[in-house]
C-alpha positions in Angstrom: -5.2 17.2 -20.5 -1.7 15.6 -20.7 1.6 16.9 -20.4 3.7 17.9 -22.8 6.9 16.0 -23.2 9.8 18.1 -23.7 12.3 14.7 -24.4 10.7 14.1 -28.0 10.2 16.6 -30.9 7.0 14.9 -32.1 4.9 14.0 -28.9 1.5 13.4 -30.8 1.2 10.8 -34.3 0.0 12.5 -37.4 -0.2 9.2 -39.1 -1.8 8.7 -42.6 -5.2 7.0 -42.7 -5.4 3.8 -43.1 -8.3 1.5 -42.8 -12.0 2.9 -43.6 -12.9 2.5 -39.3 -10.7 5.6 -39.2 -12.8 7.7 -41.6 -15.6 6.8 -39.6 -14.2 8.2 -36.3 -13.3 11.5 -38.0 -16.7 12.4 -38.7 -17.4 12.5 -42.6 -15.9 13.0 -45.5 -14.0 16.6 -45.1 -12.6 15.0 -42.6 -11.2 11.8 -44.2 -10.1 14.3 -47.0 -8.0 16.5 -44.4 -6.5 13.3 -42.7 -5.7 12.0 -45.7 -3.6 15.1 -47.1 -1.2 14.1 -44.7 -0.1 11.5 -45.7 0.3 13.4 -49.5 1.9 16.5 -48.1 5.3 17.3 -50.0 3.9 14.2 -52.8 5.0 14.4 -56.4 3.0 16.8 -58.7 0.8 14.3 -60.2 -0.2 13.4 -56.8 -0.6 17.1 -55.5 -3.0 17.9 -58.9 -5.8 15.5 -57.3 -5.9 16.5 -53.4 -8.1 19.0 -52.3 -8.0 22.8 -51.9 -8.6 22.8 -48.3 -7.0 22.1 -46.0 -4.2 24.1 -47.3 -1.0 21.5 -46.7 2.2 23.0 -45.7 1.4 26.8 -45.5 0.6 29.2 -43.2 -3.0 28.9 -41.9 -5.5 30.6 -44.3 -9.3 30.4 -43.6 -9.9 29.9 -40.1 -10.8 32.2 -37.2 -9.2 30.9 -34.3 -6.8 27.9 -33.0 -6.3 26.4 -30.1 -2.8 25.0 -28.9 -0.6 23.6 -25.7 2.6 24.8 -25.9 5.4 24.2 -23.8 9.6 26.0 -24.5 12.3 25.2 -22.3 14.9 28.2 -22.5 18.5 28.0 -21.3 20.0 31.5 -21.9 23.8 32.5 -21.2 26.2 35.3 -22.3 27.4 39.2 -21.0 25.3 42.1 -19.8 26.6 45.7 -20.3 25.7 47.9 -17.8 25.5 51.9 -18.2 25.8 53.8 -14.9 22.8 55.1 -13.7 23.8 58.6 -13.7 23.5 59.7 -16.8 25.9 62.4 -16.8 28.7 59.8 -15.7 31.8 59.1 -17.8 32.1 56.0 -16.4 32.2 53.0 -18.7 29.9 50.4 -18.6 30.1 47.1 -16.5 30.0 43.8 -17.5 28.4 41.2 -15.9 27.9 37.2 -16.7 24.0 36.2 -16.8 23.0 32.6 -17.1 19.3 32.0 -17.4 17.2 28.5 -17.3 13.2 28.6 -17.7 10.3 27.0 -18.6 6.8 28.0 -19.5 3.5 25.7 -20.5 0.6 27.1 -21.6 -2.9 26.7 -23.0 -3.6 29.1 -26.0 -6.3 30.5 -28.1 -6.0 32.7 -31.0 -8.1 34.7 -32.8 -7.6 35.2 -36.7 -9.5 38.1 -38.5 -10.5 37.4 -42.5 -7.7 39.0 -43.7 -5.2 36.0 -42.4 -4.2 38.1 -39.8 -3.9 37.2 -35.9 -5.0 39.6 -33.7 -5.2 38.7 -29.8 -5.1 35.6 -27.6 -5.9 34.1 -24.7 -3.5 32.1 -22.6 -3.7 29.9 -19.6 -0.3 29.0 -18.3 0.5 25.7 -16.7 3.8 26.4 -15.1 5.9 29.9 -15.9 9.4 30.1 -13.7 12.9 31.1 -14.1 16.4 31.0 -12.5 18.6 33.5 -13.2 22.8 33.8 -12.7 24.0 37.2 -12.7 27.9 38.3 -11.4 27.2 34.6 -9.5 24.1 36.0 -7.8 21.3 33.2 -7.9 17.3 34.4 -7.9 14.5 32.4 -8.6 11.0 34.0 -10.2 7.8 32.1 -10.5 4.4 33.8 -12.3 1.7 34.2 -9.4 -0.6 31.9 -9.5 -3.3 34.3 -9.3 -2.0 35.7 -13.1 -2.5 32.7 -15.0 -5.5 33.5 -17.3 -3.6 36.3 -19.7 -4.7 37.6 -23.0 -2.0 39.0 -25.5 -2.8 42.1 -27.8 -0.7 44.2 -30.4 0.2 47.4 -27.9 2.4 50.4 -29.2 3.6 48.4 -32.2 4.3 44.8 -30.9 2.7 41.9 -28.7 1.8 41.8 -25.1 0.1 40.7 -22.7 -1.7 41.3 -19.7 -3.5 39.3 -16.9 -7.5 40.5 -16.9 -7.8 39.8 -13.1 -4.7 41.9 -11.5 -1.9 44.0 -13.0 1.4 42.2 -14.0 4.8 43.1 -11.6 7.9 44.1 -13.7 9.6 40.4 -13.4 6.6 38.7 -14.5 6.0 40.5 -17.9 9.9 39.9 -18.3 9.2 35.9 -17.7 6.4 35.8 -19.8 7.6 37.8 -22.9 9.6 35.0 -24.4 12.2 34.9 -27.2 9.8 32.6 -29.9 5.9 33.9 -29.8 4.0 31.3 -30.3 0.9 33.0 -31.2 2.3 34.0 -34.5 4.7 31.1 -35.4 3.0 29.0 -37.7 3.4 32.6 -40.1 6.8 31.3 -40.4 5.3 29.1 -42.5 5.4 29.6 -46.3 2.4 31.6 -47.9 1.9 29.2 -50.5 1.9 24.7 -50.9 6.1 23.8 -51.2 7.4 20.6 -51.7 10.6 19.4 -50.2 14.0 21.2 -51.0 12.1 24.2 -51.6 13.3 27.8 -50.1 11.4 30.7 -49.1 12.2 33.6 -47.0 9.4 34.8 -44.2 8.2 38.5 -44.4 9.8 41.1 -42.3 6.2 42.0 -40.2 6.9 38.1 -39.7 10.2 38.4 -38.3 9.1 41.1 -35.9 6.5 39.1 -34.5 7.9 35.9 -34.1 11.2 37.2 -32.5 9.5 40.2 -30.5 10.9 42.9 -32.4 9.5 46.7 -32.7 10.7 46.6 -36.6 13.1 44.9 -38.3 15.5 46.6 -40.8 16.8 44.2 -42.8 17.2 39.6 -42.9 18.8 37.4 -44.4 16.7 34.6 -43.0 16.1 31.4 -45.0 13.9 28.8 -44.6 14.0 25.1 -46.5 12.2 21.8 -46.3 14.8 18.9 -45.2 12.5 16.1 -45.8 9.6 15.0 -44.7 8.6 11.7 -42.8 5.4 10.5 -41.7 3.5 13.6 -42.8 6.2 15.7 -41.1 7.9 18.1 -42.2 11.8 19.1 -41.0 12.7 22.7 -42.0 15.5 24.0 -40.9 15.7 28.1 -40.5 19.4 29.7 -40.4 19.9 33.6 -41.2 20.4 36.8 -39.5 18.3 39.7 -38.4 18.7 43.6 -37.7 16.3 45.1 -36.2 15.3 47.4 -32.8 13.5 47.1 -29.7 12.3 50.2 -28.5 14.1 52.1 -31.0 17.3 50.7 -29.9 19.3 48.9 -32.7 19.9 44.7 -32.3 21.2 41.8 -34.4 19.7 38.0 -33.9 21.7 35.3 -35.4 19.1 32.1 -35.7 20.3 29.0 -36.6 18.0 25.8 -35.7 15.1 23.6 -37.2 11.0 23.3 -37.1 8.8 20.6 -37.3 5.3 21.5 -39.1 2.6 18.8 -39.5 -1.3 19.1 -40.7 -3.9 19.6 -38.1 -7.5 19.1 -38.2 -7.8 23.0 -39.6 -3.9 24.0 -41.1 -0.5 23.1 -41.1 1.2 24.2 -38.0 4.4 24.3 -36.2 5.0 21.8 -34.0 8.7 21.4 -32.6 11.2 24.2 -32.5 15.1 23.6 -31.8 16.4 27.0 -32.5 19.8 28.6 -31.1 19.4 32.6 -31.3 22.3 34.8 -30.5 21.3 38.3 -29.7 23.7 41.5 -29.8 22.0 44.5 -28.5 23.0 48.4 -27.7 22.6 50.0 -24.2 19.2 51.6 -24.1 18.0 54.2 -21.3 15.8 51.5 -19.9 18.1 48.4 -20.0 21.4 46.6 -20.4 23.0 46.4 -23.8 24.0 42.4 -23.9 25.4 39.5 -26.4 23.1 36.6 -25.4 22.8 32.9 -26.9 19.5 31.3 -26.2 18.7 27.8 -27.3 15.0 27.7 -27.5 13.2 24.0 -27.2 9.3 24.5 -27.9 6.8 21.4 -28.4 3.0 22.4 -29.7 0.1 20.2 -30.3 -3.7 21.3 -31.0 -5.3 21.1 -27.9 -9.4 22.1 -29.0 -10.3 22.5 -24.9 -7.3 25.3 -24.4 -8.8 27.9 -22.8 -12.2 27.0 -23.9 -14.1 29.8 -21.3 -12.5 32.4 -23.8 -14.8 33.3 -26.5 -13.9 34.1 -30.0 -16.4 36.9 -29.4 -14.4 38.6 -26.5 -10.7 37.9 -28.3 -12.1 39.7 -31.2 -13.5 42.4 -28.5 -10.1 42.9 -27.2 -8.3 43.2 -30.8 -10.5 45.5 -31.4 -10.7 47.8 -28.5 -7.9 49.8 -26.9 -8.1 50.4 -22.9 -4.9 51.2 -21.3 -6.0 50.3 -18.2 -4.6 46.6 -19.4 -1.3 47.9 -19.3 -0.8 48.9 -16.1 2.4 47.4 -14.5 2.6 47.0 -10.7 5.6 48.3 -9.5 6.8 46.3 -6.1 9.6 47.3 -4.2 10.9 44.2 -2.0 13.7 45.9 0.1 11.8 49.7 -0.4 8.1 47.7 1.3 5.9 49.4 -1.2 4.1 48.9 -4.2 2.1 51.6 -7.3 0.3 50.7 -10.6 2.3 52.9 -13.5 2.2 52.9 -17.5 4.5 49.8 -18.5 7.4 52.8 -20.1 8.4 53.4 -16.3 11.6 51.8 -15.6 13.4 50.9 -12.4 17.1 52.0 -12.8 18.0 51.6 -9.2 16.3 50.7 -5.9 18.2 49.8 -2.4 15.1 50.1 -0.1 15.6 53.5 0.8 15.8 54.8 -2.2 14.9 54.3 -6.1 15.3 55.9 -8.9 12.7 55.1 -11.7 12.7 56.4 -15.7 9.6 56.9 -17.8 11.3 56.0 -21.0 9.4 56.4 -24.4 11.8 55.4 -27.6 14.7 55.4 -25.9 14.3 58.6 -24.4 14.0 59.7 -20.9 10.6 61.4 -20.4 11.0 61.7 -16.9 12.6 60.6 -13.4 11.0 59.6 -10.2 13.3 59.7 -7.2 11.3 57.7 -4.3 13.0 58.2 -0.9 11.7 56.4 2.3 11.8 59.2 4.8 12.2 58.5 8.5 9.3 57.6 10.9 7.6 60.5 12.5 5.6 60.0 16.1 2.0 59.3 16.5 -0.1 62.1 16.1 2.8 64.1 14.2 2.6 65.3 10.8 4.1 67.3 7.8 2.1 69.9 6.9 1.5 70.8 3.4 2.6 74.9 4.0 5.9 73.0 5.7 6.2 71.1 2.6 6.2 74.2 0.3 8.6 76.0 3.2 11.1 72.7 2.5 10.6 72.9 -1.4 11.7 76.8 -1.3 14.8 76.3 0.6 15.9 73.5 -1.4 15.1 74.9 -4.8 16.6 78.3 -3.7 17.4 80.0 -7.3 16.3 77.5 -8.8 12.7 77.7 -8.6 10.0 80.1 -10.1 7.0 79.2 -8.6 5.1 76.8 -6.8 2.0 76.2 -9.4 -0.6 73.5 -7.4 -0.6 73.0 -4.2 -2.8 70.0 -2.5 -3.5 67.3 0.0 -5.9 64.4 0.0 -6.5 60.6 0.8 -5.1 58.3 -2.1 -7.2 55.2 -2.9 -5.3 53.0 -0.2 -6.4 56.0 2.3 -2.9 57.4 2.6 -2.4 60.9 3.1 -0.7 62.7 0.0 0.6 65.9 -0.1 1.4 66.6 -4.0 2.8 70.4 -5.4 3.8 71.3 -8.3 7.0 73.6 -9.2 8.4 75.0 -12.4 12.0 76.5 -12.4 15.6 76.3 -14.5 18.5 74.5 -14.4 21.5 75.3 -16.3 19.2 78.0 -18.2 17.1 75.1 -19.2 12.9 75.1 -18.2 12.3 72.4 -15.4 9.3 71.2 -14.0 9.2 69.1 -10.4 6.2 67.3 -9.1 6.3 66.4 -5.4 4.4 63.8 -3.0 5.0 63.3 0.4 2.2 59.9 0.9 2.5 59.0 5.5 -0.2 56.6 6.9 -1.4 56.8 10.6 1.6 55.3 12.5 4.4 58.0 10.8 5.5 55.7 8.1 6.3 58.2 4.6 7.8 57.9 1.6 8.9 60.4 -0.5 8.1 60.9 -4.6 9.7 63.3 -6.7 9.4 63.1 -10.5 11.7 66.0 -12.8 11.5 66.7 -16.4 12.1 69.1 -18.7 9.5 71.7 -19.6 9.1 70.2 -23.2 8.7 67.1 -21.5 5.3 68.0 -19.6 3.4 67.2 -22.1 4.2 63.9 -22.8 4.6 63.1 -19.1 0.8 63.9 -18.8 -0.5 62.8 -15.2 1.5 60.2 -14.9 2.2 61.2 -11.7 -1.4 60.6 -10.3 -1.6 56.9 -11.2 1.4 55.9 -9.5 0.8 58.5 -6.1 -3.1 57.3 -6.0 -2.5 53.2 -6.1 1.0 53.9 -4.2 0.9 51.5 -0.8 3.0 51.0 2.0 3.2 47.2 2.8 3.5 45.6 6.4 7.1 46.1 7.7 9.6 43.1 8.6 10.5 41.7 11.8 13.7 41.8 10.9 13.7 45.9 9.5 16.8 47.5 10.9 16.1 51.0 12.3 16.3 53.8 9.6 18.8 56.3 10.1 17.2 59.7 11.2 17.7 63.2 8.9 16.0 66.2 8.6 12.5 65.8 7.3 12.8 68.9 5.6 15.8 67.6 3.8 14.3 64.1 2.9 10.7 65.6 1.7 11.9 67.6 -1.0 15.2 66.2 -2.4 14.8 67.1 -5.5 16.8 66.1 -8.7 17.8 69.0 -11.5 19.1 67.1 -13.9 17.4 67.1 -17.2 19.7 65.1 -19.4 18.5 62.6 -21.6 
C-alpha cells in the first residue's frame, strides 16, 4: 500500500478514458461507462442528457453499502485556552494560556452505508496517530499505542466515536483521534443532487454536525460552490459560519477553505481538503473554553484492501447493537502510578500524583466528584480495618453525616483489597451522598477514593463507583519516587469533600 503524499492535493490520476485497452482492464461495460463519466462530470446539458444514471457524478454517494478509503490530515492548531479554576465555588477569573498544536494521523477506513444513504459505523486501521502540543511554553509529545490501532467508530450519545475492540482507549488518545474534519462522513458534504460548475448549495445541518463533530448545530450560514473543474476534478470551495454545542455547551466555527471531489469506481468523493476553521467556544465543566484556528490538510484516495479483515457483516453488527462496554475509557495517572476503566463522562480536572480530582459530567453538569488521595505506606503485615474505616468516616463527617448505609470489603479484579461504605448526610441543608474506597495491596501501598454528590444525583451516578474501584490498579513504583510525606491515616482515608455545587 503506498503512502500518502501530503505535498500534492491530487496524489492519484482520475484521467478520462481514452483508448479501448483501457475499457478492457476495467472489466466490462459498467465499468467503461463509470470511467467515462469522468471525463463528462460538470459537461454541458446536452452532454449530461446522454450519460448514465449511475454512477451518480458529483453528489453525495447514493446506492452503495460500504467504501473503503486511506486517509491522511495534517493539523497545525494555535490560539488561547481559558481556564476556569477548579474549585467551583472560586471567584477567581479564568486563566489564559497559549496552546500550539502540530499532528498527523493516517489511516485505513471502511464504512458501512445502510439503504437509507445513511452511514452508520466504521472500521479504522491507523498508520501513524501523534501530536505535539505547546501550552504556557510547556512542550509534550503523545503518540496512539500501537496496540490500539484497529478502531471502529459508532454514533454514541448523539455524535461519532470510536473505540479500539482490543483494549480500552486512555483519555489523550480519544483526544488525538477525535479530529476536527470526520472523514467517515465527508463526502455528505457533497451536494444531494448532479451540479454543474458555478452552482451553490448549502449542506444539511445533521451534516454539519457530523463533519465538524458537533452535538447539534443551531444555526449556518455555510456555502458551498463549484470553482471549476479540471481533469474530472472538481475545486469547491466551502466558506460560512457555524453555531452550534458540544456537550451542551454553546460554540462558533468560522470555515473558510476548499475541497477536491473526483468519481471513484462507486461515487463521487472528497478527495483533498484545505480548510482553516476558527473555533470560539464557552468554558464547560469538563474543559477549557478556547478561540482556536486550525488549518486542516487532508488527502483521500479509495484504497479497496483498507481494512479488508472487517466485514460489512460485523460493521453493520456494531451500528446496530449498543454495548457500553466499548466506551470504557482507561484512566492513567502518570505522576499518581495508577490506572481504572470509567464511563468516557468522567473527567480529570486536576491530578499532581498525590492527589486528583475527577468530574463525572453529563451535559454540562456535574453528576459527581471523585477525590483520589494516595495515602502513605503502611508496614508489612499492617492494615486498615474496615470498622477503623467507618470510626475515621464518623469523626470526619461529624454533624454532617446521617448514616453509614453499606458497609464492605473484598478483592477487586487486580486482587487488591477494597474497603468501600456508603454514607448519606447534608451539607448546607442540602441531601449528600459519599461513597468511600480505601484499595492497599500486600506491601502497604493505598490509595484513597472518595466520590460526593447530591442526593438527586444518585440516580444518575448509578454504580459508577464499582467500575472504576474494581479495574482500579496500582502500577510499579519509580526508582526515582521521593518519599511520601507521612499523615494520619485516619485523616487521609476519609477526606471527604461536601461540596455539592454544580
Amino acid at each position: 500500500m503506498s503512502r500518502l503524499d501530503d505535498s500534492h492535493p491530487t496524489p492519484f490520476n482520475y484521467s478520462p478514458i481514452n483508448n479501448a485497452s483501457t475499457y478492457t482492464s476495467l472489466g466490462g461495460r459498467r465499468a467503461f461507462l463509470a470511467a467515462l463519466t469522468t471525463s463528462l462530470i460538470l459537461a454541458p446539458s446536452a452532454l449530461v442528457a446522454q450519460k448514465p444514471k449511475k454512477p451518480a457524478l458529483l453528489q453525495a454517494p447514493r446506492d452503495i453499502s460500504e467504501l473503503a478509503t486511506r486517509t491522511r490530515i495534517v493539523l497545525q492548531l494555535s490560539g488561547t485556552l481559558k481556564v476556569a479554576d477548579p474549585d467551583p465555588a472560586s471567584k477567581k477569573p479564568p486563566r489564559e494560556a497559549e496552546v500550539k498544536a502540530e499532528s498527523t494521523v493516517d489511516f485505513d477506513e471502511r464504512i458501512y452505508v445502510n439503504p437509507q444513504n445513511e452511514t452508520l459505523s466504521a472500521a479504522r486501521h491507523y498508520n501513524e496517530a501523534s501530536v505535539q502540543t505547546w501550552v504556557a511554553g510547556n512542550a509534550s509529545s503523545h503518540r496512539l499505542r500501537e496496540e490500539c490501532f484497529h478502531a471502529r467508530l459508532a454514533r454514541h450519545e448523539g455524535s461519532w466515536q470510536q473505540y479500539c475492540p482490543d483494549r480500552p482507549l486512555q483519555t489523550r488518545e480519544v483526544d488525538l483521534v477525535r479530529l476536527p474534519i470526520n472523514s467517515v462522513v465527508l463526502d455528505q458534504m457533497l451536494p444531494a443532487d448532479p451540479v454543474k460548475a458555478d452552482d451553490s448549495w448549502s449542506p444539511s445541518e445533521r451534516t454539519l454536525a457530523d463533519v465538524f463533530q458537533l452535538e447539534a448545530v443551531h444555526s449556518s450560514s455555510i456555502h458551498c460552490r463549484v470553482l471549476k473543474v479540471e481533469a474530472g476534478v472538481a475545486t469547491i470551495e466551502c466558506n460560512g459560519e457555524i453555531e452550534g454545542s458540544v456537550n451542551n455547551v454553546p460554540t462558533k466555527i468560522k470555515v473558510n477553505g476548499n475541497m477536491h471531489a473526483a468519481l471513484g469506481s462507486q461515487c463521487a468523493l472528497v478527495t483533498w481538503v484545505g480548510m482553516s476553521l476558527t473555533e470560539i467556544r464557552e468554558i464547560s465543566q469538563a474543559e477549557p473554553g478556547f478561540t482556536l484556528t486550525a488549518r486542516v490538510k487532508l488527502i483521500r484516495k479509495e484504497e479497496p484492501e483498507a481494512c479488508n479483515d472487517v466485514s460489512l457483516d460485523e460493521l453493520r453488527q456494531i451500528a446496530q447493537s449498543n454495548d457500553d462496554g466499548r466506551w470504557l475509557l482507561q484512566i492513567a495517572s502518570v505522576p499518581g502510578r495508577y490506572q481504572m476503566l470509567a464511563d468516557r463522562r468522567w473527567k480529570t480536572i486536576v491530578d499532581t500524583g498525590e492527589e486528583a480530582i475527577l468530574r463525572l459530567i453529563e451535559k454540562n453538569q456535574v453528576v459527581a466528584q471523585c477525590n483520589v488521595t494516595r495515602l502513605p505506606k503502611l508496614a508489612a503485615g499492617q492494615q486498615l480495618t474496615l470498622v477503623g474505616m467507618q470510626d475515621d468516616i464518623k469523626r470526619s463527617l461529624e454533624k454532617n453525616l446521617e448514616s453509614l448505609v453499606e458497609a464492605s470489603e473484598r478483592k477487586n479484579s487486580g486482587g487488591m483489597r477494597v474497603l468501600r461504605v456508603v454514607a448519606v448526610g447534608k451539607s448546607s441543608d442540602v441531601p449528600v451522598r459519599w461513597v468511600y474506597a480505601h484499595i492497599s495491596d500486600d506491601s502497604g501501598r493505598r490509595v484513597s477514593l472518595v466520590f460526593t454528590m447530591s442526593g438527586e444525583a444518585s440516580e444518575s451516578f448509578g454504580m459508577a463507583d464499582e467500575q472504576m474501584i474494581s479495574s482500579f490498579e496500582l502500577l510499579p513504583e519509580t526508582s526515582t519516587q521521593s518519599p511520601t510525606p507521612a499523615q494520619p491515616a485516619a485523616e487521609s482515608a476519609s477526606r471527604p469533600t461536601t461540596s455539592t455545587k454544580r
